[in-house]
C-alpha positions in Angstrom: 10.9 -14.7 4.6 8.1 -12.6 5.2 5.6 -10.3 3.7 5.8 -6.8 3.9 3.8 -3.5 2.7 5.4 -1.1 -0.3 3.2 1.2 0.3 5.2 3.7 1.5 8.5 3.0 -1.4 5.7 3.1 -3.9 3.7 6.8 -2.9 7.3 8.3 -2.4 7.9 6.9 -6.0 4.8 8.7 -7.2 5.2 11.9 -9.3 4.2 14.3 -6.9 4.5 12.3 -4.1 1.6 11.0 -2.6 0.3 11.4 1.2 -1.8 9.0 3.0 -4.6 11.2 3.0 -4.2 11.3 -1.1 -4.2 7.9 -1.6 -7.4 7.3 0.7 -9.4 10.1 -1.3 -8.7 9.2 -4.5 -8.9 5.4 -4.3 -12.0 5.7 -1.9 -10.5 3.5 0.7 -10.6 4.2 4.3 -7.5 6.4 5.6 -7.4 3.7 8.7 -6.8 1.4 5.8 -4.2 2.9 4.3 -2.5 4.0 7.6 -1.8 0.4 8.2 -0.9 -1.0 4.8 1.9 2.1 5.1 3.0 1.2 8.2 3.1 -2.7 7.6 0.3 -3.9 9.9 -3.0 -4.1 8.0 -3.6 -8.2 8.4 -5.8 -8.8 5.2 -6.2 -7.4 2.1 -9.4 -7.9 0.9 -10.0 -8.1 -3.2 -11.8 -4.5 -3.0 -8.9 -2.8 -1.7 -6.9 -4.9 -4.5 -8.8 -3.0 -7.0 -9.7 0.1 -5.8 -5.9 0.8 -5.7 -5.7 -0.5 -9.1 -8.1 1.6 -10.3 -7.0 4.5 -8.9 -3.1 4.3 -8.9 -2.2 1.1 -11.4 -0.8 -0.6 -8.2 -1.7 -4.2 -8.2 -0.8 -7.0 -5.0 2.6 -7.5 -7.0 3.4 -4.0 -6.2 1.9 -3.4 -3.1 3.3 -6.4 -1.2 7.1 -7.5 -1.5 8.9 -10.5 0.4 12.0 -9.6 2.3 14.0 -11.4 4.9 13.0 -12.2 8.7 14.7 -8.9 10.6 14.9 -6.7 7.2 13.0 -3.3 7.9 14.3 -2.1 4.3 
């Protein structure tokens, strides 16, 4: 098992749909940032992040991070 970013599931999911660019802006976090939580390879998330997200999109860890199998890309 392994961790992986929903980043990307959960902007898609988002009514309009949400670009990267978007989700920096309005949470106030760095686009670099958010760049690699969508694409899997941000190493740490730090509690700010945790909680500007919250605050601007109701996304907590739960939703941001799921676990999936070793070799699932899905």
């Amino acid at each position: 098992m392994r961790v992986k970013s929903n980043l990307a599931v959960l902007m898609a999911q988002h009514a309009p749909p949400l670009n990267q660019a978007e989700v920096a802006r309005k949470s106030g976090v760095s686009p670099t940032t958010i760049n690699q939580l969508y694409k899997n390879t941000l190493q740490r998330m730090d509690r700010s992040l945790c909680e500007r997200l919250y605050k601007a999109f109701g996304w907590g860890p739960g939703d941001l991070w799921v676990m999936v199998e070793d070799g699932d890309d899905d």
